[in-house]
C-alpha positions in Angstrom: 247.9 24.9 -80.2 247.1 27.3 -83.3 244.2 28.6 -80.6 246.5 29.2 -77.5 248.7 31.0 -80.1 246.0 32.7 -81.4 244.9 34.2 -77.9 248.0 34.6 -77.0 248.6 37.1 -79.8 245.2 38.6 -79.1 246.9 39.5 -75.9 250.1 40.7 -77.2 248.4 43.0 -80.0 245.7 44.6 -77.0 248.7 45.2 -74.7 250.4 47.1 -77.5 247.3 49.1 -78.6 246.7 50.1 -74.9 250.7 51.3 -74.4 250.3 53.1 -77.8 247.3 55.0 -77.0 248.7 55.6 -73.5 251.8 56.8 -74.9 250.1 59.2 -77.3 250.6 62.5 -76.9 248.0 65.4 -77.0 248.3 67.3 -80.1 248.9 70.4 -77.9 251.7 69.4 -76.3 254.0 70.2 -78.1 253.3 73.9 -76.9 253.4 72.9 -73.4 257.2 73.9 -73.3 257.4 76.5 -75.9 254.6 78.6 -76.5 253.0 79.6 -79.7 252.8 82.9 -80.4 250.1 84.3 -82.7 250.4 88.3 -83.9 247.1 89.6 -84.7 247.2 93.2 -86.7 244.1 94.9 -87.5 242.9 97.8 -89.7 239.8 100.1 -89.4 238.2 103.0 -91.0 240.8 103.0 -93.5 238.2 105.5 -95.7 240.3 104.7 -98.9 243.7 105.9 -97.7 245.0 103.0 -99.6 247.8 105.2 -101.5 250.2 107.1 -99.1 249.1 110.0 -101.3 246.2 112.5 -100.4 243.8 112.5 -104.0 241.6 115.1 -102.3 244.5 117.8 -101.2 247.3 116.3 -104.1 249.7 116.0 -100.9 250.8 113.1 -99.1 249.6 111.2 -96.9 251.8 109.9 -93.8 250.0 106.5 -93.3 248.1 104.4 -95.7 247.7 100.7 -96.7 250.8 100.8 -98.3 252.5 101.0 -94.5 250.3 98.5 -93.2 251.3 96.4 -95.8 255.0 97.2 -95.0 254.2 96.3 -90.8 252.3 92.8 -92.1 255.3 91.5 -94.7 257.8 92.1 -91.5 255.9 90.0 -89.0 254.8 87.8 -91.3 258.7 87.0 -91.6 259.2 86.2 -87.8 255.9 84.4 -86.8 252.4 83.4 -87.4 250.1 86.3 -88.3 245.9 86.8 -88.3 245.5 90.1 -90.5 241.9 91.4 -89.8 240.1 94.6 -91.1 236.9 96.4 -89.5 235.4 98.2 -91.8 234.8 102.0 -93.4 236.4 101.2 -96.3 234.4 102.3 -99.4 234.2 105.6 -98.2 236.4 109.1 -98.1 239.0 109.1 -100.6 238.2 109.2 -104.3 240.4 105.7 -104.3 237.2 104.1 -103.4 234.6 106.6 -104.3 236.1 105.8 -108.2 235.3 101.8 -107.9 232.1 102.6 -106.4 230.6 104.5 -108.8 233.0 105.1 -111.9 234.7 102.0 -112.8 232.5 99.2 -111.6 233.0 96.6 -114.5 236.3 95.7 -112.8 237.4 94.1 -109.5 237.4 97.0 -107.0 240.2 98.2 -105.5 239.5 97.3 -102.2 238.8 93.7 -103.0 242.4 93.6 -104.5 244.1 95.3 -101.8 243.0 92.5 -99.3 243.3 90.3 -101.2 246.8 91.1 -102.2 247.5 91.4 -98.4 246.1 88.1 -97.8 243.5 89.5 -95.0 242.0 86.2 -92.7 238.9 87.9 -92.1 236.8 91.2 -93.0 233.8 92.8 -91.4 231.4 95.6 -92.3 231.1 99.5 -91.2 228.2 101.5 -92.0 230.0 103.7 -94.1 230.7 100.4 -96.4 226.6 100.1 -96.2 226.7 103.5 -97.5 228.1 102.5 -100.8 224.6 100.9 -101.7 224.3 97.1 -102.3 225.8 96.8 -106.0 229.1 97.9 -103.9 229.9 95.8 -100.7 227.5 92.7 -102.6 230.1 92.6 -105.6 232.8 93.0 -102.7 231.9 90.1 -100.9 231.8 87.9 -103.8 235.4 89.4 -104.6 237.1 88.3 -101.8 239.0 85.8 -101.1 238.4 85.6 -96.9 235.7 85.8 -95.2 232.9 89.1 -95.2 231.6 88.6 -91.6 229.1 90.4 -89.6 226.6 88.4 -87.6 223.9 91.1 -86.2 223.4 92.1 -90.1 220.6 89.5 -91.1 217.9 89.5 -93.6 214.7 91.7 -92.7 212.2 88.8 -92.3 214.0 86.0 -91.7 216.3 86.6 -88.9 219.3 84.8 -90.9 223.0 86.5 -91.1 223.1 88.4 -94.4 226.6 88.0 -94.6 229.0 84.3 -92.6 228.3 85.3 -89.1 232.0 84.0 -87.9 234.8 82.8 -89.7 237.5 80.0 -88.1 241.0 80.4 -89.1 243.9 77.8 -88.1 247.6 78.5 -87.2 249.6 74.8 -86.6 246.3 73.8 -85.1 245.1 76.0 -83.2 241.2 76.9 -83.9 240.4 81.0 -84.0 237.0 81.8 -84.5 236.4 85.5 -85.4 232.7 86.7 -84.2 232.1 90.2 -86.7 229.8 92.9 -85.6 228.4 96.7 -86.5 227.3 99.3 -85.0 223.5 98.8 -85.3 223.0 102.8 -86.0 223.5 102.2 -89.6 219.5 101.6 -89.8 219.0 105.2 -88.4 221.9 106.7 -90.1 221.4 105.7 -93.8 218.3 105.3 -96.0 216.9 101.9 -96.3 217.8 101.8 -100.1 221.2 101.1 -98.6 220.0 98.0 -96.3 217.2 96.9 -98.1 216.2 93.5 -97.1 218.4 93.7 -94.0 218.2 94.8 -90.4 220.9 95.5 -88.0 220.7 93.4 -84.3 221.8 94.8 -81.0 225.3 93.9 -80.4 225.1 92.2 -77.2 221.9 90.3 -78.1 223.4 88.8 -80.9 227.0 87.9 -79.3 224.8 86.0 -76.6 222.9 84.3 -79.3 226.4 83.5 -81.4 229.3 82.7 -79.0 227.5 79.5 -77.1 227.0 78.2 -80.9 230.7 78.6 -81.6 232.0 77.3 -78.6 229.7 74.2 -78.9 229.8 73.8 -83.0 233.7 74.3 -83.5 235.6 74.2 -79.4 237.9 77.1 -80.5 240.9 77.6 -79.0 240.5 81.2 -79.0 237.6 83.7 -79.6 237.9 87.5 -81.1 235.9 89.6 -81.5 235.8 91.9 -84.5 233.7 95.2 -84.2 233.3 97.7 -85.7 231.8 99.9 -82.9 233.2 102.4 -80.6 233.7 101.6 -77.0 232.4 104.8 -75.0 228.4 103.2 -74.6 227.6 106.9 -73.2 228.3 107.9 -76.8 225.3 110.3 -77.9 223.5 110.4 -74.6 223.0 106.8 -74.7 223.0 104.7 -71.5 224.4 100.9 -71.0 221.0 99.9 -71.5 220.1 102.0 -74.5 218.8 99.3 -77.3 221.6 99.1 -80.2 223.6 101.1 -78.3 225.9 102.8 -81.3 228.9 102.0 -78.9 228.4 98.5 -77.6 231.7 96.9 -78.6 233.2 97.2 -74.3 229.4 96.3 -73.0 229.9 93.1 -75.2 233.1 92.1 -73.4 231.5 93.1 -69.8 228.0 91.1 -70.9 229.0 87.9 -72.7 231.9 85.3 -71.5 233.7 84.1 -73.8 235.8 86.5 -75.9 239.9 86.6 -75.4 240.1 89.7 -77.0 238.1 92.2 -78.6 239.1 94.5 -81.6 237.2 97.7 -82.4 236.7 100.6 -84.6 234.1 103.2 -86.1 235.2 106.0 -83.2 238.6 106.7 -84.5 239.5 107.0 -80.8 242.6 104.3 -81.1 242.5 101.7 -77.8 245.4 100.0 -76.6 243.8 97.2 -74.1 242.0 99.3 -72.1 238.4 100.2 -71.5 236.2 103.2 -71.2 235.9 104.6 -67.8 232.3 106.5 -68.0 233.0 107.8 -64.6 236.2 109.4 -65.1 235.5 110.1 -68.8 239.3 108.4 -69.7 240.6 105.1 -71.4 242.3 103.5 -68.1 239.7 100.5 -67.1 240.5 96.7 -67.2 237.4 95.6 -68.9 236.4 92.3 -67.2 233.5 89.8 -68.5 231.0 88.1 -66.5 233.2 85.6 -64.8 235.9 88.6 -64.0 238.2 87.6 -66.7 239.8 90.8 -68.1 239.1 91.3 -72.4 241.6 93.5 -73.4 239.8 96.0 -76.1 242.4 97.1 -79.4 241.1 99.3 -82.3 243.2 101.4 -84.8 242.9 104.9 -85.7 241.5 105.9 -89.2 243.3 106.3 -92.0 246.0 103.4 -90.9 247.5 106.6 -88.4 248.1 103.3 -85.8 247.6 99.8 -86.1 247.2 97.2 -83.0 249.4 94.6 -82.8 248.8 92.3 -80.4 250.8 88.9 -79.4 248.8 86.6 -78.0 251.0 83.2 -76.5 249.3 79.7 -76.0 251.0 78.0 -73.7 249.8 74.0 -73.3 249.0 72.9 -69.4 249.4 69.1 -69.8 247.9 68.8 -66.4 244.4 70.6 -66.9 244.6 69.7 -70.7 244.1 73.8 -71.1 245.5 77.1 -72.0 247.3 79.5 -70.2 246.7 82.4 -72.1 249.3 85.8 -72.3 248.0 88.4 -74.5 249.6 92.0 -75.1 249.8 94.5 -77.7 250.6 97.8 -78.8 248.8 100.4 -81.0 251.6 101.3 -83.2 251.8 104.6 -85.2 252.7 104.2 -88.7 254.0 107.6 -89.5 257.4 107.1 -91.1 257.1 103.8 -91.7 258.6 103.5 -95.5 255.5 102.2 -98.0 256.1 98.5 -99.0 257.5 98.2 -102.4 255.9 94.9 -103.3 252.8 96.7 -102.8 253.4 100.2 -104.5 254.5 97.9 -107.5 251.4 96.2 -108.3 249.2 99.3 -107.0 251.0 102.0 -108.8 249.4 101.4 -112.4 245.7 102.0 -110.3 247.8 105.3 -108.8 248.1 106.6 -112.3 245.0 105.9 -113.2 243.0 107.7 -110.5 245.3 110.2 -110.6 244.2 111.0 -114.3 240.7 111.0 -112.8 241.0 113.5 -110.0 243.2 116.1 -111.6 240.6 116.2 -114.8 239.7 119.9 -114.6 235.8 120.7 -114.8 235.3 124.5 -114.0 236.9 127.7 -112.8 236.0 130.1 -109.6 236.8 133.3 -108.8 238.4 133.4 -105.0 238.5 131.4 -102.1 235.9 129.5 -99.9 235.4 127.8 -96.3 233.6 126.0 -94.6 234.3 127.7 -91.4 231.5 130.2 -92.1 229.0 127.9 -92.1 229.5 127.6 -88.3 228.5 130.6 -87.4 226.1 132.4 -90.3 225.1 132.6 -93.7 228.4 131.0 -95.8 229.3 131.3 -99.8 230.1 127.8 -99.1 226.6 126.3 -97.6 224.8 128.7 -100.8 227.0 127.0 -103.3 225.5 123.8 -102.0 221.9 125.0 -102.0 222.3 126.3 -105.3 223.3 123.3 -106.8 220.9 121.1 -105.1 217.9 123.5 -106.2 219.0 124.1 -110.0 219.6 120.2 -110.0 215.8 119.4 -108.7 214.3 122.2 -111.2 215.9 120.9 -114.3 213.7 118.9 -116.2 215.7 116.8 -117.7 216.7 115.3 -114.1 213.5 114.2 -113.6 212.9 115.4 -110.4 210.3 117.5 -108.5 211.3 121.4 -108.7 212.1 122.3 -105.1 211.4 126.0 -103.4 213.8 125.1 -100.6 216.5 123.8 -99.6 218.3 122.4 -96.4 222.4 121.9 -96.2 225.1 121.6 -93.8 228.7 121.8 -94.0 229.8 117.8 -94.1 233.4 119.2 -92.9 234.4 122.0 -90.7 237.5 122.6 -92.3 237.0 122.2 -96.1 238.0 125.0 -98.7 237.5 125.4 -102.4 239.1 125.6 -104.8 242.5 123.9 -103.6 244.8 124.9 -106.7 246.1 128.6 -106.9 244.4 130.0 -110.3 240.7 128.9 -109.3 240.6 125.3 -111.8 237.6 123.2 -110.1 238.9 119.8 -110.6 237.4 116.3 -110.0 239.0 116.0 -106.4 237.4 119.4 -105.0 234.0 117.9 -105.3 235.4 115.7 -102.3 235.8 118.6 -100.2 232.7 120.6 -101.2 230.8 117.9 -100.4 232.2 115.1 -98.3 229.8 111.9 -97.8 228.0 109.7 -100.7 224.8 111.4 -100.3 221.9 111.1 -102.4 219.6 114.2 -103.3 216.0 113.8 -102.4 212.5 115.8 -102.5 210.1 115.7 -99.9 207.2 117.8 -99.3 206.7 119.8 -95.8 204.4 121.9 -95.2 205.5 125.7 -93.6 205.2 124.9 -89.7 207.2 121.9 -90.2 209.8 124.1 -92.1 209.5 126.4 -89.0 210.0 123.1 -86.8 212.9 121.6 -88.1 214.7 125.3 -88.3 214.0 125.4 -84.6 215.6 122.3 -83.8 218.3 123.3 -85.8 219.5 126.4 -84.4 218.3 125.1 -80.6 221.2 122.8 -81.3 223.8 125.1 -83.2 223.3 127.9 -81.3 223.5 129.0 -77.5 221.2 131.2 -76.0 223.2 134.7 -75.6 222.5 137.2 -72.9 225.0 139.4 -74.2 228.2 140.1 -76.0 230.8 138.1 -73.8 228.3 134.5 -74.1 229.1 131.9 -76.8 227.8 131.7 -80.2 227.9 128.3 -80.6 226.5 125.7 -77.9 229.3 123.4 -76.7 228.7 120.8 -74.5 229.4 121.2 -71.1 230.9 119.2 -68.3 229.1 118.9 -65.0 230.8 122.1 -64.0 228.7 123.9 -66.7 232.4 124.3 -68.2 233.1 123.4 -72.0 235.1 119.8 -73.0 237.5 119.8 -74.2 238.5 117.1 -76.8 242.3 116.4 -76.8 241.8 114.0 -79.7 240.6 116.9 -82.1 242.6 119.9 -79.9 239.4 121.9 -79.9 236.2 121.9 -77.6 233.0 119.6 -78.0 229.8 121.4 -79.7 226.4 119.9 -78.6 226.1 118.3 -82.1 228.4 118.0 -84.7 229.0 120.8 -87.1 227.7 118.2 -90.2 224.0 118.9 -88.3 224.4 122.5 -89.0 221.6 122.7 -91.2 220.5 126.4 -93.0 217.9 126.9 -95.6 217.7 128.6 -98.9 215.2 129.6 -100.9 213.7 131.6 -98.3 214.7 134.6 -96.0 214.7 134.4 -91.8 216.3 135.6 -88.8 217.6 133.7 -85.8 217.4 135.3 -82.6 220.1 133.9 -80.1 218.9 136.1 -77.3 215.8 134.2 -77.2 214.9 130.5 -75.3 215.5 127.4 -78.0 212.2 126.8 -79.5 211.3 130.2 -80.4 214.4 131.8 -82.2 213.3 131.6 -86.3 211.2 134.9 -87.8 210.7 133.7 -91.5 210.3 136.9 -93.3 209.0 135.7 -96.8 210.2 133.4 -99.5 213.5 134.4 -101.3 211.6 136.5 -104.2 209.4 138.4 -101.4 206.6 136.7 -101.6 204.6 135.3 -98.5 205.7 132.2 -96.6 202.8 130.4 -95.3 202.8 128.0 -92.4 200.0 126.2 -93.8 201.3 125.6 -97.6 202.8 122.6 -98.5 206.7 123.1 -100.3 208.6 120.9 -102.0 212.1 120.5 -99.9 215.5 119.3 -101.5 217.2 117.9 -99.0 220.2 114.8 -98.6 219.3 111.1 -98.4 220.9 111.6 -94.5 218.7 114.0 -93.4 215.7 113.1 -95.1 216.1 109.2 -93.9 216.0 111.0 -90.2 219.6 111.6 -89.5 220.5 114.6 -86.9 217.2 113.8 -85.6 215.8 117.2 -87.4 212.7 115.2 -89.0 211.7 113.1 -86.0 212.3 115.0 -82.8 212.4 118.2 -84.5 209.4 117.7 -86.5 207.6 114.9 -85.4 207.7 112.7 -88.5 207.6 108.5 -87.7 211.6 107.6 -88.5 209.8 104.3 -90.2 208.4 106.4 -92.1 210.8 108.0 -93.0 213.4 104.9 -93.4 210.8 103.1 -95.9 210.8 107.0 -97.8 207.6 107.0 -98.0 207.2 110.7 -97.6 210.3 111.1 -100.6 208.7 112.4 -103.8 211.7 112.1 -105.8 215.5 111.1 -105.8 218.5 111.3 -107.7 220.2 108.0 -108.8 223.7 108.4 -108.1 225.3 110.2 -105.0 224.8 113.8 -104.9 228.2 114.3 -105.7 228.3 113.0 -108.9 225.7 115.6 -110.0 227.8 118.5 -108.6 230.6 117.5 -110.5 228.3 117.7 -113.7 226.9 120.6 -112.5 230.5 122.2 -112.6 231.5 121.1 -115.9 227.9 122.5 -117.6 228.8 126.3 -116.1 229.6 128.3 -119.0 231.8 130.9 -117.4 233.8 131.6 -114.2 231.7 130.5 -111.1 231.6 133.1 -108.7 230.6 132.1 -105.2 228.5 134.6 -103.0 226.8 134.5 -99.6 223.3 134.9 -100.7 222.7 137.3 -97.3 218.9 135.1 -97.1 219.2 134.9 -93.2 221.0 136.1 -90.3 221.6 135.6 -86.9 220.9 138.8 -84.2 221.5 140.8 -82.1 224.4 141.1 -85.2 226.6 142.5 -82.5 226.5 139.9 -80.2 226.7 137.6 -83.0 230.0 138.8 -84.3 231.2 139.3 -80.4 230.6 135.2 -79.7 231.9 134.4 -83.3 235.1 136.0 -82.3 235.0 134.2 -78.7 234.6 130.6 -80.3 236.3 130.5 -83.4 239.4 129.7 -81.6 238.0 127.1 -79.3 237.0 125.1 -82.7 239.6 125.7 -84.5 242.5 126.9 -82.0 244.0 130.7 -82.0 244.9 132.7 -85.0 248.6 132.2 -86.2 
């Protein structure tokens, strides 16, 4: 009897299991009715515009962190929220610049601000790489989400430097955030600044990563987080460039997998759509290999606009899948009020940098701009080379005494000083001089001077055959007619201004009337004595261009860019950023400074040089008001 019973319970207890597990319901389902909505907001190329407060100008600033921060607290109040940045961060306003470089014994700033904001995930830009490793390698161990980038790895190895993907949850759901940069960085900036690492191609590595996510963690969603620009014929480049600067789209169109895709380092803004290369607008569905269209969001610099994008799940009990609905906007943030919450826990760093910036260091007599610099011989450029050249040939810096020097204006429309009676302070040495660069030596001999002048002015300047031609060389449509470029209201040169070198220390002419290649007469050194194309000089020159940026070493020159990556042809370097000498250099001046073009070098026919500097002034910087 106990046995029958005994079965018979067996029986009872099976029956029940099976009509509890058959009654068990997915864990999705209860989205199968309502969907969940997830808002995804993302910031990129911030540049330290953490303040709504300008500390280079002293004026405010429309849009900064302390509006995004406003935007996040009000959807964080009606929904579920994944807060991502992208990168270029640690660089452009002396917010950052300070944390970098002045007060480093203290959490940086940046590190507070996301983690104040309560950021999900956070990815690299190569102007973050810029800040050397004592910066972004205290940053990563400051933060509180996850640093992500998976085509950075360690130079040897092959492993991610930093957590390739991170996986955030929202009532469930699995989001796994794939980081990536533009793999320029290893071109752009000295290897002090990556040492140990290399930088991936983008596509290459998103092949490599997204199968391992989807197999490792089944997410419900995957994002992409790039910071690269979109337009892959960015530079000349072609879709099958390797490390294509601009890979973020031919990721989506290359590699299935990705829902969505947010982008940065352009500071073009996208709103979902692609880049047509064809019709040279932003209008395309972007579709990946199985035709399923990746809708492509990225924010413009500075927190000017913000994407926020609503993505709903909605549960299909019958296919045990998702029916996925995303849209978004790219939402300006100009006159949306700063968040008080943050202003109150930022505002004693305000005060603090604010003491900082407005520290006066020097006085000048008169005004000066970088506009100059476009077109000749500029007080602005000279104050640049004389400051790099009295820095290499004091002794107590340590370095090797330079003859010459190469510069460029960093911004087209800088001007110094910016208060009314001539005081230099702290926050002009942002406008003279724009990026963390550091000061180097090298040694080239005369022809290679000769060289990289050439490939300088075949660049800056077009070839005249009279009065009524352009100065400048803009690029041209297939027309032969100038762009124009509606994001910056002005028309496209062939490079950017920032690859605008000139030299001092000696004294040349540029013909314009003559074919690129053959333009430079170098007269004689600056004192009048013979140049010789055979002697070997000692150049001062910035950690940019001497790492083979603007191509001037390698294509003008012929140098190996290895070569030059690994410094091996460097004879001597400053160990700060060039901008924190200049600012000493300033405060040492004994008197009023009193900027002067030096008159070393000029472009001719003079007349047909002032005729096409009169012509394409206003196509930079629009017509005289």
């Amino acid at each position: 009897m106990k046995k029958k019973l005994g079965l018979g319970l067996a029986l009872i207890l099976a029956l029940a299991l099976v009509l509890a597990l058959g009654s068990c319901a997915h864990p999705y389902e209860k989205f199968a009715e309502t969907p969940l909505t997830i808002t995804f907001i993302q910031t990129t190329d911030i540049h330290g515009a953490i303040f709504p407060y300008d500390f280079i100008t002293g004026k405010p600033l429309d849009t900064s962190m302390a509006q995004v921060a406003a935007i996040v607290a009000e959807r964080r109040a009606r929904g579920e929220v994944v807060l991502l940045d992208n990168g270029d961060s640690l660089q452009g306003q002396p917010t950052v610049y300070y944390y970098n470089f002045e007060k480093t014994n203290v959490p940086h700033i940046w590190s507070e601000v996301l983690n104040f904001l309560e950021y999900d995930a956070v990815t690299v830009g190569n102007h973050d790489i810029e800040a050397g490793h004592p910066v972004y390698d205290k940053l990563v161990d400051e933060l509180k989400m996850p640093f992500i980038c998976a085509n950075v790895v360690k130079e040897g190895s092959g492993e991610p430097y930093f957590e390739p993907y991170a996986i955030i949850k929202r009532q469930g759901i699995k989001i796994a955030i794939l980081g990536l940069t533009e793999p320029g960085i290893t071109h752009q900036l000295p290897k002090a600044f990556w040492e140990g690492m290399d930088v991936l191609d983008m596509v290459d590595t998103a092949k490599k990563w997204v199968p391992i996510i989807q197999e490792k963690e089944k997410p419900d969603l995957i994002i992409g987080l790039f910071h690269a620009g979109v337009d892959w014929t960015y530079g000349g480049a072609t879709a099958d460039t390797p490390k294509n600067e601009s890979g973020s789209q031919l990721v989506a169109e290359r590699v299935a997998g990705f829902d969505l895709i947010f982008v940065g380092h352009d500071h073009a803004g996208w709103d979902g759509k692609g880049w047509d290369a064809v019709a040279k607008t932003k209008t395309v569905d972007v579709k990946d290999p199985n035709g399923k269209i990746v809708p492509i969001f990225g924010g413009l610099a500075g927190a000017q606009s913000v994407p926020i994008v609503q993505v709903q799940l909605l549960w299909d009990k019958s296919n045990k899948a998702w029916k996925k609905d995303i849209s978004g906007i790219l939402k300006p943030l100009k006159g949306v009020a700063a968040d008080p919450a943050f202003m109150a826990k930022f505002d004693p760093y305000k005060a603090e940098l604010l003491a900082w910036v407005e520290r006066p260091i020097g006085k000048m007599e008169g005004k000066m701009h970088s506009d100059d610099a476009l077109f000749g011989d500029s007080a602005f450029v000279d104050l640049i080379h004389r400051i790099q050249l009295e820095v290499t040939n004091d002794p107590a810096m340590g370095l090797k005494p330079a003859q010459i020097s190469f510069a460029a204006p960093l911004d087209q429309n800088a001007y110094l000083p910016s208060t009314a009676d001539g005081t230099i302070k702290v926050r002009d040495m942002f406008t003279l001089y724009k990026y963390e660069n550091f000061l180097y030596t090298m040694e080239l001999t005369g022809e290679q001077i000769r060289k990289f002048m050439e490939f300088n002015y075949a660049n800056q300047f077009n070839q005249m055959t009279g009065p009524s031609d352009n100065l400048l060389s803009f690029l041209k449509d297939k027309d032969g007619k100038p762009v124009f470029n509606a994001r910056y209201n002005s028309y496209d040169t062939s490079v950017r201004p920032y690859n605008y070198d000139s030299v001092a220390g000696i004294k040349y002419v540029v013909d314009v009337s003559k074919p690129a290649g053959s333009r430079v007469t170098i007269q004689s050194m600056a004192n009048g004595s013979a140049f010789d194309l055979a002697k070997t000089y000692t150049v001062a020159i910035n950690s940019y261009r001497g790492s083979g940026g603007g191509n001037h070493l390698t294509r003008g020159v012929g140098l190996d860019l290895k070569q030059l990556q690994r410094l091996e042809l460097v004879t001597s370097s400053t160990t700060k950023d060039l901008r924190y000498y200049m600012l000493k250099w300033f405060e040492k001046q004994a008197g009023i400074i009193k900027p002067v073009r030096d008159d070393n070098w000029k472009v001719i026919p003079e007349d047909w040089a002032a005729a096409g500097r009169v012509k394409d002034y206003p196509m930079i910087y629009g017509p005289a008001k």
